[in-house]
N, C-alpha and C positions, 0 to 999 in steps of 0.2 A: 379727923383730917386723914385722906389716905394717902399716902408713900409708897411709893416704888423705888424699890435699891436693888441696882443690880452690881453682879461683882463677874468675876473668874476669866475678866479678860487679861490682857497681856501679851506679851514679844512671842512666837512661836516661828520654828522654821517652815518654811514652806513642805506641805507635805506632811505638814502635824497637825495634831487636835487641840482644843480647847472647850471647856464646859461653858457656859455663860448659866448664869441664871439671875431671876427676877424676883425676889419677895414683896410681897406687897401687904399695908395695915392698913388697917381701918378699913377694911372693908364690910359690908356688913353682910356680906353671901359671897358666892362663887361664880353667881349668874355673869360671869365675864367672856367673853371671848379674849384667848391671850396672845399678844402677836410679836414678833420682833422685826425690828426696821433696821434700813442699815443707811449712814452717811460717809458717803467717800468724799476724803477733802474738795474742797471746793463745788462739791454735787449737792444734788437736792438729796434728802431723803427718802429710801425707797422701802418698798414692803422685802421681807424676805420670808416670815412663815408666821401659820399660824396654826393655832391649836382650837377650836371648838369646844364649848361648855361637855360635850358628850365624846371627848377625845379626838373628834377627825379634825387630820390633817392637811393641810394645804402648803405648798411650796413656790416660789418663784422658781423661773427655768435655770437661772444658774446657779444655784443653790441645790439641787434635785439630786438624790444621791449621793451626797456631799454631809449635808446638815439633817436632824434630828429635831422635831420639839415635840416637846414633853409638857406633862401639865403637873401637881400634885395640890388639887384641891384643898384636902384638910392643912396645908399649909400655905395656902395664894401664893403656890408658885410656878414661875413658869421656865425652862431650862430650853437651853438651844446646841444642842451635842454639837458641834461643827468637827469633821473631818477633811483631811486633802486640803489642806489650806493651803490658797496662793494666797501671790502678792496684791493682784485685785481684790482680795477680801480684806484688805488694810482697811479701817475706818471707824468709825464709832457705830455702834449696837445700841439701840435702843429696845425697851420695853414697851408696850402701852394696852392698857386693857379696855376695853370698852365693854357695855351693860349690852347685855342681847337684846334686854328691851329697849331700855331709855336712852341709848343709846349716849350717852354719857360716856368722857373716857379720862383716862390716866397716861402721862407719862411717865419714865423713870427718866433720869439724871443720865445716862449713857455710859457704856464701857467700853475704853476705847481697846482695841484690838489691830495689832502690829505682827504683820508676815513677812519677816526677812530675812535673810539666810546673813 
């Protein structure tokens, strides 16, 4: 069965950093594409970045210059360095990996992340 748990969220002042990251078991490769979503209260869920099986990266526009993802294969993980945190980046952080080929995906459980002074 595979899991995704992410952690390293929490309360920061505006204008700070936070690590996020995502473990994930049971998987039986790496062939994932790793991504992280973001939900602001009452909003729908949006893409915020992603990371490619071969490392490239992709960003949303208000994110860019901001945030960081990373990948570390030998341990199915996926990290989201966030800096310059506002209060618009309040909300819950999701994982979710999907198969490059089969297109098959994962969620995690979500970490919720709080920017306020």
């Amino acid at each position: 069965q595979v899991q995704l748990v992410e952690s390293g969220g929490g309360l920061v002042q505006p204008g700070g950093s936070l690590r996020l990251s995502c473990a994930a078991s049971g998987l039986l490769s790496s062939n994932y594409v790793m991504a992280w979503y973001f939900q602001a209260p009452g909003k729908q869920r949006d893409w915020v970045a992603t990371v490619g099986t071969t490392g490239t990266t992709d960003y949303g526009d208000s994110v860019k210059g901001r945030f960081s993802i990373s990948r570390d294969n030998a341990k199915n993980t996926v990290y989201l360095q966030m800096g310059s945190l506002k209060p618009e980046d309040t909300g819950v952080y999701f994982c979710r990996f999907t198969h490059l080929v089969q297109g098959h995906y994962y969620w995690g459980q979500g970490t919720q992340v709080t920017v306020s002074a």
